[in-house]
C-alpha positions in Angstrom: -103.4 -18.4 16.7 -102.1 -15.5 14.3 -99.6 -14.4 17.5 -98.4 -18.0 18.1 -97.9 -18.5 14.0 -95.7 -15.1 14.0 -93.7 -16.3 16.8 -93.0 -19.6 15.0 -91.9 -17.7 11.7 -89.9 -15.1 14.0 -88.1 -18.1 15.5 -87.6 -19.7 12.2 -86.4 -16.6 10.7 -83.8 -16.1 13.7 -82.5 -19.6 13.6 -81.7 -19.7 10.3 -80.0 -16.0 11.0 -77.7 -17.7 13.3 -77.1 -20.9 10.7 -76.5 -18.6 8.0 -73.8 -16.3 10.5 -72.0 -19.7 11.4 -71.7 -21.3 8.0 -70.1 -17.7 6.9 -67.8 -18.4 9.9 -66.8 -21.7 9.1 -66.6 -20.8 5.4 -64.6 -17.7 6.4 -62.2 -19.8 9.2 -61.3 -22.5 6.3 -60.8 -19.7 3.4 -58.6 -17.6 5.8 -56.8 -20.6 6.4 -56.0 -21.7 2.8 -55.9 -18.4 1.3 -54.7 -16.1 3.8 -56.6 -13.5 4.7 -55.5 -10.7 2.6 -56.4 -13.1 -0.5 -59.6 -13.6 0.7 -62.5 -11.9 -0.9 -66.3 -11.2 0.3 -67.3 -13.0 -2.7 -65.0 -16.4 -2.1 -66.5 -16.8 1.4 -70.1 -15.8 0.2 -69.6 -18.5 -2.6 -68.0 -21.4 0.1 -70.9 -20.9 2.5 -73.9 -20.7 0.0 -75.2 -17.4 0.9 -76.4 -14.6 -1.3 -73.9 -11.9 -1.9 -76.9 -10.0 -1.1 -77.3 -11.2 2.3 -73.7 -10.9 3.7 -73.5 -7.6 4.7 -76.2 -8.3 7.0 -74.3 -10.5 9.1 -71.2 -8.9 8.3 -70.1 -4.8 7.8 -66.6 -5.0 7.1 -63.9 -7.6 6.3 -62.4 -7.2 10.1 -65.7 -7.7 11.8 -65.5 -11.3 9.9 -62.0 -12.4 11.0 -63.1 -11.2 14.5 -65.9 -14.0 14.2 -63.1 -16.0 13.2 -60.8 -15.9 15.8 -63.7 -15.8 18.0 -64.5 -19.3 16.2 -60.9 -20.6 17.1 -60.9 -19.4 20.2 -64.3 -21.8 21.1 -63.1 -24.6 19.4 -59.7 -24.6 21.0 -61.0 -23.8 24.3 -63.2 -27.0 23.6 -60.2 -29.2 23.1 -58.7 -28.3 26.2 -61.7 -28.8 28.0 -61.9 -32.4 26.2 -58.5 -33.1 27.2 -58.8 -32.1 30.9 -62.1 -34.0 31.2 -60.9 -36.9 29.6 -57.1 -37.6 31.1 -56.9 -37.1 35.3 -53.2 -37.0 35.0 -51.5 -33.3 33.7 -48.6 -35.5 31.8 -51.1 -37.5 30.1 -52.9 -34.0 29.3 -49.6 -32.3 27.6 -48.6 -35.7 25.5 -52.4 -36.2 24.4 -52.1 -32.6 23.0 -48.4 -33.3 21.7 -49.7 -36.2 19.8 -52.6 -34.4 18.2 -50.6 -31.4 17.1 -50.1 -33.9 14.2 -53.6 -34.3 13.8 -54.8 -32.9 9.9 -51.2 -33.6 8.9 -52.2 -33.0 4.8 -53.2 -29.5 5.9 -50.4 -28.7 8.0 -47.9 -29.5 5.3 -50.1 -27.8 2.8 -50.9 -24.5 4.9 -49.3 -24.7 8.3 -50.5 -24.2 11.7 -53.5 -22.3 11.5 -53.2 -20.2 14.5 -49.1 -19.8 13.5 -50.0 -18.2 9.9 -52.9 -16.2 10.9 -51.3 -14.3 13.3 -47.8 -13.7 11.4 -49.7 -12.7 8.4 -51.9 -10.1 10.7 -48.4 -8.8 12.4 -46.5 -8.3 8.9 -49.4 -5.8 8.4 -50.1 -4.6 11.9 -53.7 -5.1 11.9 -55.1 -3.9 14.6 -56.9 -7.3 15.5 -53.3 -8.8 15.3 -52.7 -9.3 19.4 -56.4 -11.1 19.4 -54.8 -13.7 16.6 -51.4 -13.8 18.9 -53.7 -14.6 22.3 -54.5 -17.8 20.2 -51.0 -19.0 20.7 -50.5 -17.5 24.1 -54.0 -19.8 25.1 -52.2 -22.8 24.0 -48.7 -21.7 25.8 -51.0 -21.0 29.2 -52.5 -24.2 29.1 -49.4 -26.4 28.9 -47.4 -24.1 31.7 -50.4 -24.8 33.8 -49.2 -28.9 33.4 -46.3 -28.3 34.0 -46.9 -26.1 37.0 -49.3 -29.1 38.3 -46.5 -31.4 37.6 -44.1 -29.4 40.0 -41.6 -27.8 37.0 -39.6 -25.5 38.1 -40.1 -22.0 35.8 -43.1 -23.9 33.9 -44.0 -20.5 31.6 -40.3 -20.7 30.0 -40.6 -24.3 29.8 -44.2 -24.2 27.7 -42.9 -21.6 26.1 -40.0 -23.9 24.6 -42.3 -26.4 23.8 -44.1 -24.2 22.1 -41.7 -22.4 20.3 -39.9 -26.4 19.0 -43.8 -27.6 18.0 -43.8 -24.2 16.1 -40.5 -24.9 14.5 -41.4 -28.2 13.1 -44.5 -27.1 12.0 -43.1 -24.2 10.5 -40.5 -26.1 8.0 -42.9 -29.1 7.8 -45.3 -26.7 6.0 -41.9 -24.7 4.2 -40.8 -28.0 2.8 -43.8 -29.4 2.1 -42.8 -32.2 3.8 -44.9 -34.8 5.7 -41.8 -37.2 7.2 -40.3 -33.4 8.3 -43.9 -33.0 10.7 -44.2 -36.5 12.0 -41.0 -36.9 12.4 -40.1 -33.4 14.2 -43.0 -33.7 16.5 -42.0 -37.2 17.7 -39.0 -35.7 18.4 -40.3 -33.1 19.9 -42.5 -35.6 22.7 -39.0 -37.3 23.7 -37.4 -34.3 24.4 -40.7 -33.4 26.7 -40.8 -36.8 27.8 -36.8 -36.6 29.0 -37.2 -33.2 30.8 -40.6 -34.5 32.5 -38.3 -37.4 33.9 -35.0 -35.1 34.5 -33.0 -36.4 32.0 -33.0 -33.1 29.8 -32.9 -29.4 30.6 
């Protein structure tokens, strides 16, 4: 009985471990994301995810082995909406315009602090961290993902192509954010489905 009640308190003790490591994570992903991650302190994150200033640097050494957990975090939640949009739409075109249309989804925090993948990764190249090409492979996820649409939609040169798209959703998203401007995202990224939507049917190049 004494074994099976240490068990249960070893079990406890590691779940809440593992609840305490994510809400640092999340707490971490959103600070990053706002603040930037230079701006970002031990001490803002440890405040944001309720967790004793104490107690961090058990989960986490060093500053870097944090944003790893962060672009680790991105990484599963992005790879989760892809999934999502594969499961959910049987047709590739349907695919690229579902994830088109929700490039616009959080639109406040766009305009407020841009793409969060975008920012991260040009903040981390301006100072050539060394975790900098994990940030970029974010992007390059996203860019792989749409070529492979296009490829199953019979595009000729379907890398370029996604990389286009990517590059105009950037764009928009980019002076959208610069401006401060929600009409400048909305508007951008519609513009940005009809020029898809006339090179899917031929009419663009």
């Amino acid at each position: 009985m004494t074994e099976a009640i240490a068990n249960n308190t070893s079990a406890d003790a590691v779940g809440r471990g593992a609840e305490n490591r994510e809400r640092i994570v999340a707490a971490a992903d959103r600070l990053f994301y706002e603040r930037g991650f230079q701006a970002t302190s031990f001490s803002d994150i440890a405040d944001a995810a309720g967790v004793p200033k104490g107690n961090f640097y058990y989960y986490f050494k060093t500053k870097d082995a944090l944003l790893e957990g962060v672009i680790d975090w991105r990484r599963n939640c992005l790879k989760a909406l892809l999934d999502n949009l594969n499961r959910t739409y049987d047709n590739p075109r349907e695919r690229l315009m579902a994830l088109l249309q929700g490039l616009c989804a959080g639109e406040d925090d766009i305009v407020r602090y841009g793409c969060p993948m975008g920012t991260l990764s040009a903040e981390l190249c301006k100072s050539g961290h060394p975790l900098r090409e994990r940030a970029q492979a974010l992007l390059e996820m996203i860019r792989d993902w749409i070529a492979t649409q296009l490829q199953l939609m019979g595009q000729d040169d379907p890398l370029e192509l996604a990389r286009e798209i990517q590059t105009r959703s950037q764009g928009v998203t980019l002076l959208a954010h610069a401006y401060g401007d929600h009409g400048m995202l909305s508007e951008g990224m519609a513009r940005v489905r009809r020029w898809v939507e006339s090179v899917l049917d031929g009419r663009s190049h």
